[in-house]
Kinemage of the C-alpha trace (Angstrom):
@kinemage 1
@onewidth
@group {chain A} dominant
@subgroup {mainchain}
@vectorlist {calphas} color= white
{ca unk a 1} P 13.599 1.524 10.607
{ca unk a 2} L 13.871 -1.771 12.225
{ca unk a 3} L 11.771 -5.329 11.434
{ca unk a 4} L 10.321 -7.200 14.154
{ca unk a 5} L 8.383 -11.024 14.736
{ca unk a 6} L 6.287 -11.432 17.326
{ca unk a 7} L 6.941 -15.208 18.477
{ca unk a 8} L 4.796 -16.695 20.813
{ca unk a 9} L 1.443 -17.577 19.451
{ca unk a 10} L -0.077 -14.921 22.087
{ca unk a 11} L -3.363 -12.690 21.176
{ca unk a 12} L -2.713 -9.101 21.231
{ca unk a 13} L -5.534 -6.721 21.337
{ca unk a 14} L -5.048 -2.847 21.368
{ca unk a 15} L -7.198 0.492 20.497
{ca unk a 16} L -9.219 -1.019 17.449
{ca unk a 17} L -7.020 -3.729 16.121
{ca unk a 18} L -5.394 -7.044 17.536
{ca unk a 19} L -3.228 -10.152 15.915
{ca unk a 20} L -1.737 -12.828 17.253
{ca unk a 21} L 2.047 -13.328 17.312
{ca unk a 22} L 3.806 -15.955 15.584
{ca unk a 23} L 4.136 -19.416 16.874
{ca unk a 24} L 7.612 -21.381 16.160
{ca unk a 25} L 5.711 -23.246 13.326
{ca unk a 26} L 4.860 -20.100 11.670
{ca unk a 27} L 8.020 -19.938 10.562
{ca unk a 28} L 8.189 -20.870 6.899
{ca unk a 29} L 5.164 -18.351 6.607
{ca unk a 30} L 7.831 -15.758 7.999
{ca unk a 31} L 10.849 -16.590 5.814
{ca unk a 32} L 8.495 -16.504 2.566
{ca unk a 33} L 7.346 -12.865 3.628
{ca unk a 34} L 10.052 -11.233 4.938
{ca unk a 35} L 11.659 -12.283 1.352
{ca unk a 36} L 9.499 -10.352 -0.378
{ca unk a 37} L 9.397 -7.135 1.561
{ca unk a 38} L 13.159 -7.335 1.801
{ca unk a 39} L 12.585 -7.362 -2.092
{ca unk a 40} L 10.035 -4.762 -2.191
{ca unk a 41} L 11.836 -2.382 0.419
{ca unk a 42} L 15.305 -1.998 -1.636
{ca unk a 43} L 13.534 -0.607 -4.950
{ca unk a 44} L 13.325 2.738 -3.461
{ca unk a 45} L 15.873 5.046 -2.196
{ca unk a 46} L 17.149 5.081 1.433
{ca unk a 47} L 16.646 8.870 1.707
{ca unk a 48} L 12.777 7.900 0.523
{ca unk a 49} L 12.366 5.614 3.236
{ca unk a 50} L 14.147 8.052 5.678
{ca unk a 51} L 12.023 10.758 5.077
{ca unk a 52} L 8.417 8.262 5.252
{ca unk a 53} L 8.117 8.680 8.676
{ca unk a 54} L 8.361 4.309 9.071
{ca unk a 55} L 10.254 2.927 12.251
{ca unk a 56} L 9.240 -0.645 12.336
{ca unk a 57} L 7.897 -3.446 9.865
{ca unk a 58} L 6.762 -6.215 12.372
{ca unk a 59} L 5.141 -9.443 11.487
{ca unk a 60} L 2.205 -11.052 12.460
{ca unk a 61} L -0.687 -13.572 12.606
{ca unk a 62} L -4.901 -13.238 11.781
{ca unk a 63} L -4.632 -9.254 11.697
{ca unk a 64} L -8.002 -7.547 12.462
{ca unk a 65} L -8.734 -4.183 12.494
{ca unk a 66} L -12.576 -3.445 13.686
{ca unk a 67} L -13.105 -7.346 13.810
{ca unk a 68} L -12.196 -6.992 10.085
{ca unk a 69} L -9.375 -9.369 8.823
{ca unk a 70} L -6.678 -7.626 7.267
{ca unk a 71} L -3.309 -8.669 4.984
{ca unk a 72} L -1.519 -5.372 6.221
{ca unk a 73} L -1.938 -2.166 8.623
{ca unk a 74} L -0.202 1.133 8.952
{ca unk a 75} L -0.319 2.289 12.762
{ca unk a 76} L 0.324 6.193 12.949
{ca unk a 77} L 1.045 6.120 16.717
{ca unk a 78} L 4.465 4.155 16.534
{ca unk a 79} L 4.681 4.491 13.139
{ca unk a 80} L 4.429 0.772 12.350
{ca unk a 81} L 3.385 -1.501 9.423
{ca unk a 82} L 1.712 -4.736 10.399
{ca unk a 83} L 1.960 -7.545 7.911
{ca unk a 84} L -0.486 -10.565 8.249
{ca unk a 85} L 2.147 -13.387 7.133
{ca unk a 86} L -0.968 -16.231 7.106
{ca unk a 87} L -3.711 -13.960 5.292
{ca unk a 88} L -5.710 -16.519 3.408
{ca unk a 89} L -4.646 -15.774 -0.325
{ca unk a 90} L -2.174 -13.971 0.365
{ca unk a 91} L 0.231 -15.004 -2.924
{ca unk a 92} L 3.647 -13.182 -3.269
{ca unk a 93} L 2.487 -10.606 -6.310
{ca unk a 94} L -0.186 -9.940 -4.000
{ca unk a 95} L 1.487 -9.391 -0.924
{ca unk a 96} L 3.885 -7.270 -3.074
{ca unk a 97} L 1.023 -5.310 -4.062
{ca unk a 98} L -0.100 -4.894 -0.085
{ca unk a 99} L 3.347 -4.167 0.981
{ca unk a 100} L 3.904 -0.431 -1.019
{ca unk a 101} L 0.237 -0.104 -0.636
{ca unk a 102} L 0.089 0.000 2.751
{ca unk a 103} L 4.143 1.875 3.219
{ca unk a 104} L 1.963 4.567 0.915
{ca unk a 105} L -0.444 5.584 3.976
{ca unk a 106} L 2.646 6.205 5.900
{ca unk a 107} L 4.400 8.346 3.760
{ca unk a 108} L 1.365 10.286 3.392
{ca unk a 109} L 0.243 10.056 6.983
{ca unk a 110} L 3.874 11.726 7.521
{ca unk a 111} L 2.941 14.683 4.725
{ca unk a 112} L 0.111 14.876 6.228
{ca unk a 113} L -0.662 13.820 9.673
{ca unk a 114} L -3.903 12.291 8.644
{ca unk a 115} L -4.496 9.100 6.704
{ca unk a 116} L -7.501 10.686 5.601
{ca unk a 117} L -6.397 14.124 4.115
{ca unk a 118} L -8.508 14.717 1.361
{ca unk a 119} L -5.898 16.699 -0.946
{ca unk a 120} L -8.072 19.132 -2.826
{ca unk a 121} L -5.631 19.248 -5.999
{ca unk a 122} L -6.196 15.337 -6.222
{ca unk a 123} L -10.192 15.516 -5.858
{ca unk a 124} L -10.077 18.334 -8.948
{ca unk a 125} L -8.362 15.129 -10.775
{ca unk a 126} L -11.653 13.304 -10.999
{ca unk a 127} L -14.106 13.151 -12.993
{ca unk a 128} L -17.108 15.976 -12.150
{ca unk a 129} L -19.587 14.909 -9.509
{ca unk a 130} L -17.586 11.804 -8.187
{ca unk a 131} L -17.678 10.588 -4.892
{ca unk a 132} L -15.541 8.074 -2.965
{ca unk a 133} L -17.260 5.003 -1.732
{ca unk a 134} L -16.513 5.579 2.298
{ca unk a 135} L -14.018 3.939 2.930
{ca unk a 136} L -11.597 0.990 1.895
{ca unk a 137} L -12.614 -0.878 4.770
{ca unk a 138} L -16.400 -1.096 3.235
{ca unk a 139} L -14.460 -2.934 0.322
{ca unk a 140} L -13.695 -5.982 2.788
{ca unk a 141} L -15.441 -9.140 2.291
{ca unk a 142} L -16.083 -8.430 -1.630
{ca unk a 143} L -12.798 -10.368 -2.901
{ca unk a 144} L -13.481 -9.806 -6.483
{ca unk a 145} L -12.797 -6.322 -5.779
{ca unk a 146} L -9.461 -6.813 -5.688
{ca unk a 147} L -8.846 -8.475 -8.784
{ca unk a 148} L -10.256 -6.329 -11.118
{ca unk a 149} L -8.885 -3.692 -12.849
{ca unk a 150} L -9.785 -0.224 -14.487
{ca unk a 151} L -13.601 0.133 -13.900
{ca unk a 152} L -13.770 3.554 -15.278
{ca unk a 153} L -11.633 6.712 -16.234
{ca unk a 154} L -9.472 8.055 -13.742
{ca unk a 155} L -9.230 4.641 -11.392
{ca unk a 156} L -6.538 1.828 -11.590
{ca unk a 157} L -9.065 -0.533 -9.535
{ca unk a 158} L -12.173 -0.689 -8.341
{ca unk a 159} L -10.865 -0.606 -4.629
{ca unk a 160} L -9.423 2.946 -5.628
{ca unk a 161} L -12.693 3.692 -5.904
{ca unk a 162} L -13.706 3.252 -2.250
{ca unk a 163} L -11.625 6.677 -1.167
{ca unk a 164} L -8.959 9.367 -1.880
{ca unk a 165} L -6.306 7.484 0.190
{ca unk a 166} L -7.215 4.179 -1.199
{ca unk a 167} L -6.825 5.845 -4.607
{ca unk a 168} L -3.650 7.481 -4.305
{ca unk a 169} L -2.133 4.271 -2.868
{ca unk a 170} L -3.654 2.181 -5.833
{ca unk a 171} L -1.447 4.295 -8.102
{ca unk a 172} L 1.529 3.885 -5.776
{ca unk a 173} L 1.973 0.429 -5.638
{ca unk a 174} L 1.310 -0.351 -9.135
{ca unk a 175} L 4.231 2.164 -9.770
{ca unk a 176} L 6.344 0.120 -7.372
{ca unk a 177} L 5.663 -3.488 -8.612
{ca unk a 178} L 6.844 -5.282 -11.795
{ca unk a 179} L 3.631 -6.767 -12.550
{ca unk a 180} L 1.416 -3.517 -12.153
{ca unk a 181} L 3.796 -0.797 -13.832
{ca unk a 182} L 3.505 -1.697 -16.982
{ca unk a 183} L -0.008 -2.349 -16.413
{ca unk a 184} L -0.517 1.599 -15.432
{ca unk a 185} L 1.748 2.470 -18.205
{ca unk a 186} L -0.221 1.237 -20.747
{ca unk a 187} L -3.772 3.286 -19.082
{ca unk a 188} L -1.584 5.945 -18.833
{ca unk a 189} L -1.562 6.264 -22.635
{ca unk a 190} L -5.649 5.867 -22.730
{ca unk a 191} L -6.872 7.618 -19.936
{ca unk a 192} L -5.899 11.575 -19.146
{ca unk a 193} L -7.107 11.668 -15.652
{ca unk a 194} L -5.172 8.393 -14.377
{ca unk a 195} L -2.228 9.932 -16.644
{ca unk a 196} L -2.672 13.287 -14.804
{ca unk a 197} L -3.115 11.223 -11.217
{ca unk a 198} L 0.002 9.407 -11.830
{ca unk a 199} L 2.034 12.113 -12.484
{ca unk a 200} L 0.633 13.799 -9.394
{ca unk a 201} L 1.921 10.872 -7.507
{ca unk a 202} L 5.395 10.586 -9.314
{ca unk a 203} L 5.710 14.754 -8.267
{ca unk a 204} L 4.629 13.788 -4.961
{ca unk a 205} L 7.517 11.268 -4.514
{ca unk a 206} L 10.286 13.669 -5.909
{ca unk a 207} L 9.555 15.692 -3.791
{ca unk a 208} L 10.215 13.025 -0.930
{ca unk a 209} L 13.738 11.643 -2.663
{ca unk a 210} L 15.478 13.731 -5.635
{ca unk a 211} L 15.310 11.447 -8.540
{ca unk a 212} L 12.755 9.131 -7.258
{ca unk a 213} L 10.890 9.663 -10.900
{ca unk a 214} L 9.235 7.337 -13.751
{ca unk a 215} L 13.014 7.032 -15.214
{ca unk a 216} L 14.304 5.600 -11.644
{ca unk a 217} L 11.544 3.108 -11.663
{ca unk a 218} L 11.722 2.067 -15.650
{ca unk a 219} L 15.544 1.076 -14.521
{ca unk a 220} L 13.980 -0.707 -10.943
{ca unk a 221} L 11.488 -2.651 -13.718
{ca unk a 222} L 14.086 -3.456 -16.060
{ca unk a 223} L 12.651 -0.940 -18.915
């Protein structure tokens, strides 16, 4: 896996997405994000990374996807995460948040080749007669979304709500960040279906890296 800048303040536009690359006084933006994914990146194993199917983090500017803008994107063709260093908002426990988020639809774009696989095991883990919301791009433009937690049993957020992927990566990334895991801990204890949908997702990443289990990130946390 290799990172990459874009410098030269240029708009790119491809198939259903375009950003602009970063101008020399973009800089500080870059150093203050590429410190936290550096962070974020060494929690997890190198034979987990490895084995998620990611060649290149690069780093951008004003990230749409459908005119949409966006803090991060996965792109299955090169196998690239785009990060959005100047998304409006964007604080560093949120952008720690976005960053295993978003490496989530990679790994399971790798698993799967589809972002949008919808894994019959996890859909049994809901409650009867749910249905996903369409889509987390329908979530967009509805910030309050985003900072609210546990709307009912089964979901971590309200954006897991919006669809199986979302969901699964929801779970994920509160795993992976300090702030969120004991967060999901504590549901855990409340809550059988987000207990028995994290547990799905901690088999799901042993099976990626030996070891890489609820112990392995208690001692990443500090627990």
């Amino acid at each position: 896996m290799r990172s990459e800048t874009k410098v030269s303040g240029d708009t790119v536009k491809r198939n259903g997405y375009s950003f602009v690359t970063i101008s020399q006084y973009q800089f500080v933006l870059i150093e203050r994000f590429a410190k936290v994914l550096v962070t974020e990146l060494n929690k997890y194993p190198t034979d987990f990374i490895m084995n998620s199917g990611l060649k290149e983090v690069t780093l951008v500017a004003n990230l749409r996807v459908g005119g949409q803008r966006r803090v991060a994107m996965p792109e299955s063709e090169t196998r690239t995460l785009y990060f959005d260093v100047n998304y409006p908002g964007a604080r560093d426990e949120y952008c720690s948040h976005a960053i295993h988020h978003e490496f989530f639809h990679m790994v399971y774009f790798e698993m799967h080749n589809y972002f949008y696989y919808k894994d019959p095991a996890w859909m049994e883990l809901n409650y009867p007669g749910f249905r996903y919301r369409g889509g987390g791009g329908l979530a967009y433009g509805n910030y309050q979304i985003f900072k609210k937690q546990k709307p009912v049993s089964g979901f971590i957020t309200p954006y897991a709500t919006y669809g199986l992927e979302e969901d699964m990566a929801e779970i994920f990334a509160f795993l992976m960040t300090r702030s969120g895991f004991p967060i999901l801990t504590y549901w855990m204890q409340v809550d059988q279906r987000l207990f028995n949908k994290t547990n799905y997702i901690l088999q799901l990443m042993s099976s990626r890296s030996h070891g890489f289990n609820l112990a392995y990130l208690k001692k990443i946390h500090g627990e």
